[in-house]
N, C-alpha and C positions, 0 to 999 in steps of 0.2 A: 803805329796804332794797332790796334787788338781789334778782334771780332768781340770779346768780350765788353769791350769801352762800348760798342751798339748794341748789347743784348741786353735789355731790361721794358720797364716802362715807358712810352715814348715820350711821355710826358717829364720824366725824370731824366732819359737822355738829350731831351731837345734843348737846355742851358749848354751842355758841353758840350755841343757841336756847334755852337755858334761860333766864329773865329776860326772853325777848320776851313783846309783847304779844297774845291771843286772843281776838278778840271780836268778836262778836253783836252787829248795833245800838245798844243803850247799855247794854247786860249786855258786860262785859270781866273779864279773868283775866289776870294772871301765870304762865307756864310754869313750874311749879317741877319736872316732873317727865317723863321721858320713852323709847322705849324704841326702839333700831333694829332694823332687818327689812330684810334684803339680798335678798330677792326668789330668785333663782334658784341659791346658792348656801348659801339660809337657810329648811332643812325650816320650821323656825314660820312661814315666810312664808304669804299667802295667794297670793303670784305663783309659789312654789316651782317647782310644774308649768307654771308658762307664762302667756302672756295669755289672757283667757275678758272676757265682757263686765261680770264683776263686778269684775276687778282692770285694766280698761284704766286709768285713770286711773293707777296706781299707775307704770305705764311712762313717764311725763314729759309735757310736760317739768315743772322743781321750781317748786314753790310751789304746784301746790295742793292740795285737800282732798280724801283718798280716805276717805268715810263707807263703816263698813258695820254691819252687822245682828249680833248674836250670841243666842245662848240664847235670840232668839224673842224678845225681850223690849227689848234694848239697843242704843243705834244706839257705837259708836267713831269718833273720829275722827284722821285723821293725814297730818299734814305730807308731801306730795312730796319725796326729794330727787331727782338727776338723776345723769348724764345722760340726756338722752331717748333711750330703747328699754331702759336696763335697770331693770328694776323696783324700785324700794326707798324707803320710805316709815318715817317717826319716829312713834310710836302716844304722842299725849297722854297722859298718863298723871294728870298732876295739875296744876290752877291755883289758885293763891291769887287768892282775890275779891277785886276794885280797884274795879270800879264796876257798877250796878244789880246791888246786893246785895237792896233789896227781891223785887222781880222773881225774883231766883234764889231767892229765899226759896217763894215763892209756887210754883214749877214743883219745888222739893221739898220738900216740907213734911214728909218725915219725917226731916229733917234738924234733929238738936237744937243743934251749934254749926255758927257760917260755917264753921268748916276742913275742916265735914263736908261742904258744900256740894257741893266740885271734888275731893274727895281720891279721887277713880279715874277711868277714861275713862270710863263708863258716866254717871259720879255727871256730871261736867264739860258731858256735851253736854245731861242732860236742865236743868243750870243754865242752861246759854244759848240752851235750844230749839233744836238742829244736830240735823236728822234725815237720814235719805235724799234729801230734798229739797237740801241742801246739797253733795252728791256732787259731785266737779268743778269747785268753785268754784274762781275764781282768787285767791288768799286775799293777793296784790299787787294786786290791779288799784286803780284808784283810785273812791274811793266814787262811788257810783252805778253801777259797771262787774258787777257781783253780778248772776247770774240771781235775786235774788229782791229788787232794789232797794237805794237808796241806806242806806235806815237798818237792813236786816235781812240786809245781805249780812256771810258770816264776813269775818273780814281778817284778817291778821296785822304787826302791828305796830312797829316797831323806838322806845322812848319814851325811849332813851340809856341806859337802866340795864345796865351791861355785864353780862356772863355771870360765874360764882361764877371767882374765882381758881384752885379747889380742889373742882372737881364733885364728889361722890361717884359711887360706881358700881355696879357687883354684875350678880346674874345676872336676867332676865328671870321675870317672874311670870304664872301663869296659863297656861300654856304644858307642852305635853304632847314637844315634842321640841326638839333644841339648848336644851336646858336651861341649860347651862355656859357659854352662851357670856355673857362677861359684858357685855352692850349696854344695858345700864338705866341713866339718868343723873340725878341729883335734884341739888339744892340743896341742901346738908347743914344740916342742924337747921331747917329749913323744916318748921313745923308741918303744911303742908297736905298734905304727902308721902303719897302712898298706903301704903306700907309701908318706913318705913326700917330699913337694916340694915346692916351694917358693909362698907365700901366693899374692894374686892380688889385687882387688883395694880396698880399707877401707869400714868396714862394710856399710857403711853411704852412699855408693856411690850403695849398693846394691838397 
């Protein structure tokens, strides 16, 4: 995978990165699900208002990981795209579990099936243990290149399994302003899907 394959529109990268690979030392996930944020022209953004020292990361360059905090409680994490200085970043939204399922089992345990495991961002990072600690990671570099070492640095992975023919889409969830716009990309009939719902108007019309 290329730093170039994440530099563009996030909205135009968020199909191809569906079906890559996200993974935590030997706990990994399939991206089934994901949501773009244009930074300075996208109120839900957290760059909307500009760079601060919590959304630098988010200004490039692509490919790595801007973690943050919400309700006190939850860390999110998401993809960099580019180019470097304007802000905009893809918010995980769902993985389906591929590998150290035990492991994810054990970091949430009120999770009654696997699909419960990944099925939101919140649910995703406390699977693979990505906290604040992971902030900024180069999520290309090659193993061992991770501020937190070889087998516990995030990464993101390209494993050949291409992107759905036929994303689905819709409007973004959780989110108090640009409600409408529709940036949300899933894998259609992907059980692991945070919340699926009838997809809107054809990529092409985006």
């Amino acid at each position: 995978m290329k730093r170039a394959d994440l530099s563009g529109d996030p909205v135009d990268v968020a199909p191809w990165l569906l079906n890559k690979v996200l993974a935590k030392g030997e706990r990994a996930g399939r991206i089934v699900e994901v949501e773009a944020y244009k930074g300075s022209i996208d109120p839900a953004s957290h760059a909307f208002r500009g760079e601060t020292p919590r959304t630098s990361v988010m200004f490039g360059p692509a490919g790595f990981l801007y973690v943050y905090f919400t309700y006190g409680m939850h860390w999110c994490a998401n993809v960099v795209t580019g180019p470097e200085g304007q802000a905009s970043a893809l918010l995980i939204r769902a993985l389906a579990p591929l590998r150290g399922v035990d492991e994810m089992r054990l970091a949430r345990p009120a999770a009654r099936r696997d699909r419960d495991l990944c099925n939101g961002p919140a649910k995703l990072c406390q699977a693979l243990g990505i906290t604040g600690a992971e902030n900024g990671t180069d999520l290309l570099a090659r193993r061992g290149g991770g501020p937190t070492g070889a087998q516990a640095a995030v990464r993101l992975v390209d494993d050949g399994t291409p992107p759905p023919e036929r994303p689905a889409h819709g409007t973004r969830i959780g989110i108090r302003m640009a409600m409408d716009e529709p940036w949300r990309f899933w894998v259609a009939g992907d059980e692991n899907v945070s919340r699926p719902s009838a997809a809107v108007a054809p990529l092409d019309k985006l």
